[in-house]
C-alpha positions in Angstrom: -4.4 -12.3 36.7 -6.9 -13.9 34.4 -7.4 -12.2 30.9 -10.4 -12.6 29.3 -9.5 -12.0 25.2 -13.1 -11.4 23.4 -14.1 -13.1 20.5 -14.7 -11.6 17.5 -12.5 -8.6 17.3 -9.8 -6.9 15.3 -10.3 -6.7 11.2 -13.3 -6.9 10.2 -14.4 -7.9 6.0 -14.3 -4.5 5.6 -10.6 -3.4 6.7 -9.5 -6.9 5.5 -10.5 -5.9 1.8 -8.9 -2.4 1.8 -5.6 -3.7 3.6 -6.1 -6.5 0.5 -6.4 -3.8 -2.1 -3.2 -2.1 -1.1 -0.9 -5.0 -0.7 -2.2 -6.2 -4.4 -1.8 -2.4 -5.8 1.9 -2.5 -3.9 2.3 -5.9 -6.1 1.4 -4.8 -9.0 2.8 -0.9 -9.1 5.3 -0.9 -6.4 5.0 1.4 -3.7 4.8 4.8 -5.4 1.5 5.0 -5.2 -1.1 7.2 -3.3 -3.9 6.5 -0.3 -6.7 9.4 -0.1 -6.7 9.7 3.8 -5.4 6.6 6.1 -6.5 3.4 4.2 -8.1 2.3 8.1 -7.8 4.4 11.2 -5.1 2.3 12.5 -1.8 3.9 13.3 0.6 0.7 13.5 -1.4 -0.3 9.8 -0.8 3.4 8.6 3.1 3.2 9.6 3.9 -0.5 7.9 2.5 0.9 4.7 4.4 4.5 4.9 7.7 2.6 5.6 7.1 0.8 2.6 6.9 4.3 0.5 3.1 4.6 0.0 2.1 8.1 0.4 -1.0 9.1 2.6 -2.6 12.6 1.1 -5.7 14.8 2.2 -5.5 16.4 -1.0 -6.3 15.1 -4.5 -4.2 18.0 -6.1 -0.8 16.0 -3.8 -1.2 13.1 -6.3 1.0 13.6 -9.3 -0.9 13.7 -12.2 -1.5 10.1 -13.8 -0.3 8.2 -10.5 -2.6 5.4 -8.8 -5.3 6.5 -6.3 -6.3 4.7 -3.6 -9.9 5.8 -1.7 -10.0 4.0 1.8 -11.8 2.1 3.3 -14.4 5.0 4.8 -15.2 5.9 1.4 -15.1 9.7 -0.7 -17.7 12.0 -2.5 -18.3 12.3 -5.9 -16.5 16.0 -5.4 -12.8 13.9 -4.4 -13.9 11.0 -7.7 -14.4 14.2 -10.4 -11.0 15.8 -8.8 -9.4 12.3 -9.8 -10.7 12.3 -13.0 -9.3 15.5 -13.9 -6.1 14.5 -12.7 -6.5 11.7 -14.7 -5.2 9.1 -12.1 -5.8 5.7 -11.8 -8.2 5.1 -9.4 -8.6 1.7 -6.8 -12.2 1.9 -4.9 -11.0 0.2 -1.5 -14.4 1.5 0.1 -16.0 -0.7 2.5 -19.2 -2.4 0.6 -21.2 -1.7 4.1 -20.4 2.0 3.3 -20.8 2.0 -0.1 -24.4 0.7 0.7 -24.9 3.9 3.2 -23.7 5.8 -0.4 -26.1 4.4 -2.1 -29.2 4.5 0.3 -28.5 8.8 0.8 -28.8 9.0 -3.3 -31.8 6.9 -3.6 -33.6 9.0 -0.7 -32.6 12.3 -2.3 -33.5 11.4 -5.7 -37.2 10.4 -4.1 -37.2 14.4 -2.6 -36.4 13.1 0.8 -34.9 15.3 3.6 -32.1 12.7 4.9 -30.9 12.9 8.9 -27.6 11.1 8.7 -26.7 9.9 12.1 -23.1 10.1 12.9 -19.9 11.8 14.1 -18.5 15.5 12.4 -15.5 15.1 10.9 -15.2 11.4 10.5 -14.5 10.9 6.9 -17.3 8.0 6.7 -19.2 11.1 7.3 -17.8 13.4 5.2 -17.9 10.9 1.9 -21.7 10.0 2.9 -22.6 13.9 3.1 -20.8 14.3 -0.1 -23.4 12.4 -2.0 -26.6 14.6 -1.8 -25.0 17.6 0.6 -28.5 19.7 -0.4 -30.4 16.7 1.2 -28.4 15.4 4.0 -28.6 17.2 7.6 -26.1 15.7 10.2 -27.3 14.8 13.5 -25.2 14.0 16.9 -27.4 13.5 19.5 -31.2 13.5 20.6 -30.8 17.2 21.2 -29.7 17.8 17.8 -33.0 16.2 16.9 -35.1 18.9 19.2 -33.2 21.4 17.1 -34.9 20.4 13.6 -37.0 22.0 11.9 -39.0 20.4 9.6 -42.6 20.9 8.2 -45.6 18.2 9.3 -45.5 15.6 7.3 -42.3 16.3 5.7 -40.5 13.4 3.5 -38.3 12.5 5.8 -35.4 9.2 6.3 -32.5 8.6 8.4 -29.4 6.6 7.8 -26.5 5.7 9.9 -23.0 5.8 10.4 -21.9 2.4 10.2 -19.4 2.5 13.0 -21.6 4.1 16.0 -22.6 2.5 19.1 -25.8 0.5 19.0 -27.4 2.2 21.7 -26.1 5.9 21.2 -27.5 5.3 17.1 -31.1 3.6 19.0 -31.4 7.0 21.6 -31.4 9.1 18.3 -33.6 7.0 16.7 -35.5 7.1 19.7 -36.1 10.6 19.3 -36.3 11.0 15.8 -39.5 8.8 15.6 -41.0 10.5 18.4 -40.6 13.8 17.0 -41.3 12.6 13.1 -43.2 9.5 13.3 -43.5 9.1 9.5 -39.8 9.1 9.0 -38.4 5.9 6.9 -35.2 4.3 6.9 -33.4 1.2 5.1 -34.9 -2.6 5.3 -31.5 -2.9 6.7 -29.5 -1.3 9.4 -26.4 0.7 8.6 -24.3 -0.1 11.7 -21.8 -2.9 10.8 -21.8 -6.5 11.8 -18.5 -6.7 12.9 -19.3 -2.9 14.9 -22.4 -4.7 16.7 -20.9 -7.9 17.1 -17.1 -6.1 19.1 -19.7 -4.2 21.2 -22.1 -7.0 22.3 -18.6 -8.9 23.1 -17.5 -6.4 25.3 -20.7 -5.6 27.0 -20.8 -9.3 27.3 -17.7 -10.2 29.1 -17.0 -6.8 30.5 -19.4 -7.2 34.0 -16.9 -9.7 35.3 -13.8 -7.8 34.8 -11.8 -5.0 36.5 -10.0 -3.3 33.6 -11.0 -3.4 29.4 -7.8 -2.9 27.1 -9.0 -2.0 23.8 -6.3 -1.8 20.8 -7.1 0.7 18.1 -6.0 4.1 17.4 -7.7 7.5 18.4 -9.3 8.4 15.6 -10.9 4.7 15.4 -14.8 5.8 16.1 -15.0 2.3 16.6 -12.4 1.6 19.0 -13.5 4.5 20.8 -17.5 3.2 21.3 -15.4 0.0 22.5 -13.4 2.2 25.7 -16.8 4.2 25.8 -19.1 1.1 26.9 -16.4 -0.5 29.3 -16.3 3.4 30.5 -19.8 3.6 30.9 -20.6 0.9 33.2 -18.1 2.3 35.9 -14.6 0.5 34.5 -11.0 1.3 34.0 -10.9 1.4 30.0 -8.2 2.3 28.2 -7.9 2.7 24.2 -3.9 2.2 23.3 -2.3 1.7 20.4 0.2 -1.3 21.4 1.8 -2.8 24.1 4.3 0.5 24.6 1.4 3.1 26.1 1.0 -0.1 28.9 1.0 1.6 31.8 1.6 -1.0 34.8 -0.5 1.0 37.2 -3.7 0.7 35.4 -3.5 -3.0 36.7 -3.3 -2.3 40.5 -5.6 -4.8 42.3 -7.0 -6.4 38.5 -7.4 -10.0 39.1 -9.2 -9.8 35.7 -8.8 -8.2 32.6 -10.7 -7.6 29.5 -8.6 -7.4 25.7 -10.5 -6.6 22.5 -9.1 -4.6 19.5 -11.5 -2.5 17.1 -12.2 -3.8 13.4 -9.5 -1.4 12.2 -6.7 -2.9 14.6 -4.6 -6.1 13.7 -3.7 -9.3 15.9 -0.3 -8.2 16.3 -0.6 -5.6 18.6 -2.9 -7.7 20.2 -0.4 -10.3 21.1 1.9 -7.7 22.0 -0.3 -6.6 24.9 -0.6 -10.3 26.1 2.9 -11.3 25.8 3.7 -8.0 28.3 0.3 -9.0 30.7 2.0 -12.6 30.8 5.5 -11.5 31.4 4.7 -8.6 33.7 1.5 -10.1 35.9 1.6 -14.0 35.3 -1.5 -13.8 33.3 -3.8 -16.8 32.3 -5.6 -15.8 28.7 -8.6 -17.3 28.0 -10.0 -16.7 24.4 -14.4 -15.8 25.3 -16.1 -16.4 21.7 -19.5 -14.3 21.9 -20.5 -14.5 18.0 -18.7 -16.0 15.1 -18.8 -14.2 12.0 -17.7 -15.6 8.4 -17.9 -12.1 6.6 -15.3 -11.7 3.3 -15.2 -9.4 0.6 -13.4 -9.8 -2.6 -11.3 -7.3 -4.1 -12.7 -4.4 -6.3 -13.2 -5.6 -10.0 -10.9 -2.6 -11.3 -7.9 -4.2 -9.4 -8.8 -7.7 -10.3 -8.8 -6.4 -13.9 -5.2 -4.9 -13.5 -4.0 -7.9 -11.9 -5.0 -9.8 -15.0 -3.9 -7.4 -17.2 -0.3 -7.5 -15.5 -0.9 -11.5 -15.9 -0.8 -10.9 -19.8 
């Protein structure tokens, strides 16, 4: 068996920082401290930080009142910041600056009377924060028939953004549609889909015609992960999305004389070298590392934490 092992994938800046953010707040308060929703959709991530004593919560009003806060890495609406406030907690923003820049984009259009179509999944809490910014101006659509469903006057101020974890090409169909049906509709100089989102998914589609089976590591609720089994899916493949090396199942390699392993930007190396020390052991398998893009993305930590880290310094 040869296994093909794509290049870039795993963390991303974005998970990187908010991983960052908790480990320095763990530092600095210990681990008594609160995470509004999973810091990144990872399961193994989620479970390393709950062993440690960090509390996940869906609820602002589960935070004791003047504890420390943590918002994840998919962001929150001003509705979950005021809740906070009232509560007076202390507050760490660990939102993704790629999201934060979706944020900012949906208040800018609704302050300019625009009717925003955000593009994206219901439910997904990059969603749900985005929405929360201008809820009277944003209207969420899934799919080019969601677009067929709009009604909207001619001529009507219109812009679209995007979730920034969607696959390129199920984002371009929507697109598609939405400038056939409204061809004065704007959108940001810049695209909202991620770097390190585009760059997983042209590595998969790049390597992915040569192999037999795609083994992507990330958790369910990973929309990226998921657009990663999706493509490999879509062009007739065996793809499986797994958490780690235990959901292996040593059927799903029958006949594979090549294999493809990436990991979504939410899932770390670990579980990727899990996964190849059980394809060596099992199969014999020769890994061979495939570099499609290089990226050289950081983010630094969020100036309220670098000013707590200072103040602990004094």
């Amino acid at each position: 068996m040869r296994v093909l092992l794509a290049s870039p994938r795993g963390f991303c800046a974005g998970v990187n920082m908010a991983i960052e953010c908790l480990e320095e707040c763990i530092r600095i308060f210990g681990t008594n401290i609160y995470v509004y929703h999973e810091i990144v959709h990872n399961k193994y991530v989620v479970d390393r930080f709950s062993s440690q004593g960090v509390k996940f919560v869906n609820e602002v009003d589960e935070v004791p009142e003047g504890a420390v806060l943590l918002y994840s890495a998919h962001g929150v609406s001003p509705v979950v910041r005021q809740a906070a406030r009232a509560r007076k907690l202390r507050t760490v923003d660990a939102t993704c600056p790629l999201v934060t820049k979706v944020h900012l984009e949906a208040i800018k259009y609704a302050e300019e009377g625009y009717n925003i179509l955000l593009i994206g999944h219901e439910g997904h809490d990059e969603v749900i924060g985005t929405m929360g910014e201008a809820p009277e101006s944003i209207t969420l659509v899934e799919s080019p028939e969601d677009v067929d469903r709009l009604e909207f006057a001619p001529g009507a101020k219109l812009a679209y953004l995007t979730q920034t974890t969607l696959s390129v090409e199920e984002a371009s169909a929507v697109i598609t549609r939405l400038e056939q049906r409204f061809p004065q509709i704007e959108h940001p100089p810049k695209e909202d889909i991620c770097y390190a989102t585009t760059n997983r998914q042209f590595a998969v589609r790049s390597l992915i015609p040569d192999c037999d089976v795609l083994l992507v590591l990330g958790s369910q609720n990973s929309s990226n992960s998921r657009r990663l089994m999706e493509i490999g899916q879509s062009l007739g493949k065996s793809a499986h999305l797994i958490d780690g090396r235990h959901e292996l199942r040593p059927e799903w390699f029958d006949g594979a004389e090549r294999v493809l392993v990436t990991a979504g930007a939410s899932a770390p190396q670990v579980v990727v070298e899990e996964c190849l020390d059980y394809l060596r052991e099992t199969f014999g398998a020769d890994v061979v590392e495939e570099v499609t893009r290089e990226e050289h993305v950081n983010f630094p930590l969020p100036r309220e934490l670098r000013q707590m880290a200072r103040v602990q310094l004094q």
